[in-house]
N, C-alpha and C positions, 0 to 999 in steps of 0.2 A: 406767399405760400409756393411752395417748391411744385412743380409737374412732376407725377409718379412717370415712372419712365413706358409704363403700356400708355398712358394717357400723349407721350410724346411720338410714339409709333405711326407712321404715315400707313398706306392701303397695303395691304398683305397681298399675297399671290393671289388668294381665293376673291378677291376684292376686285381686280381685274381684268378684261374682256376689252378684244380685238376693237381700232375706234375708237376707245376713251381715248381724251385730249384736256391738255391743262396747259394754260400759257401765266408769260410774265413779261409785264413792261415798263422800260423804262429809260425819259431821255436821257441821254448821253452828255457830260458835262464838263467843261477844262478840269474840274478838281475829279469829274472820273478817270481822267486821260493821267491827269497830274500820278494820282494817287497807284494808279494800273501800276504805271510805269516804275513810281518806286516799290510798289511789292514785287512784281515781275522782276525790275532789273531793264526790263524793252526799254530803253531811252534813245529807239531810234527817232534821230530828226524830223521824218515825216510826222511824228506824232505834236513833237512838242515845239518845232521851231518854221514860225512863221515864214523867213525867209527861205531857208532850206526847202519849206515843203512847198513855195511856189513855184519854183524849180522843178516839180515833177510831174508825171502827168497827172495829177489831179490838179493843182494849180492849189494846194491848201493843205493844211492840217485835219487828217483822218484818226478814225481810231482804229486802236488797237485789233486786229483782228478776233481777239483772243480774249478781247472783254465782251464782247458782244457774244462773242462763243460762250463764255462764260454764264450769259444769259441762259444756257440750255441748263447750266448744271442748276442753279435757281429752282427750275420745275421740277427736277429731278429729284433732288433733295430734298424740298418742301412741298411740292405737289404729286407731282405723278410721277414715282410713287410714293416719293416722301419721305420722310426720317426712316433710315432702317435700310433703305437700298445700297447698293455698294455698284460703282462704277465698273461696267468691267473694261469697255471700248467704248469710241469718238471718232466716225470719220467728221470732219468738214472743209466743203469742199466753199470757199470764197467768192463769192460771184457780185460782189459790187463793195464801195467803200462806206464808211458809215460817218457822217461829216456829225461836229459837233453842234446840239440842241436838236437834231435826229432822235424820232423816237421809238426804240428797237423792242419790238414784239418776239421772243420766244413761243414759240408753239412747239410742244411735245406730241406725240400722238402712238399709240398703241400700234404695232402692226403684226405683229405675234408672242405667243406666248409659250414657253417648254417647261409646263410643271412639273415633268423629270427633273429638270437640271436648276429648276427655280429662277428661270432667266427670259426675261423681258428683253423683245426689240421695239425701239420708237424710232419713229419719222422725228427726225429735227430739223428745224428750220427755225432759222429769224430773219423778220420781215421789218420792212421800212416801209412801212401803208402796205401796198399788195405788192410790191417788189421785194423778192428774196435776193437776201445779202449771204445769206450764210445755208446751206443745203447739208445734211448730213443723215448719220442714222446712229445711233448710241446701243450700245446693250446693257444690259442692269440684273445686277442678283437683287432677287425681291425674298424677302423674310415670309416664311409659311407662319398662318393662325397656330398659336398653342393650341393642339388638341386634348381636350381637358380629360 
């Protein structure tokens, strides 16, 4: 049976308050590296070639920056706030590599809200255990309750 589409609607503007947080995770894999790469198009070497990438300073094969990034839209879309949000902005700022069988926690978090303009800021970050890899802060149009 089909999901009526209010039943598909993640949390509405009236729904959240400064501090809410919602995460996702999940380890990192050759066929997420593989697969990244042919949707992106990124087939740079540090990603996919063993030799290449021992040659750099990491001494191996990383991932993508941008899949791990990727992890924040995850929470966004499906968690906080969920189906119905629209992206508006993404900083992230890169602060360690993400080796493959790493397993990459997205954390979202609330940090203000403009129910003028219907626009949510969250903390983003993703973490390797309690080392952040990725630091950011996202803004989001959030869908207002039908008022009946």
């Amino acid at each position: 049976m089909a999901q009526s589409l209010s039943a598909m609607n993640g949390l509405y503007l009236e729904d959240l308050k400064v501090g809410q947080s919602a995460m996702f995770g999940k380890t990192v894999t050759e066929a997420d590296i593989a697969g990244f790469a042919g949707v992106s198009g990124d087939t740079n070497p540090i990603h996919l070639h063993d030799g290449f990438a021992r040659t750099t300073r990491f001494g191996q094969r990383i991932a993508h920056g941008m899949l791990s990034g990727s992890f924040i839209s995850t929470v966004i879309g499906t968690k906080l706030p969920g189906p119905g949000a629209v992206y508006i902005s993404q900083t992230m700022n890169f602060l360690a590599p993400v080796l493959i069988g790493e397993t990459i926690t997205a954390v979202c978090t609330i940090t203000a809200i403009d129910e003028k303009r219907r626009r949510v800021t969250l903390k983003t970050q993703c973490l390797n255990g309690d080392k952040v890899v990725i630091d950011g802060e996202a803004t989001v149009l959030v869908p207002r309750r039908d008022v009946a």
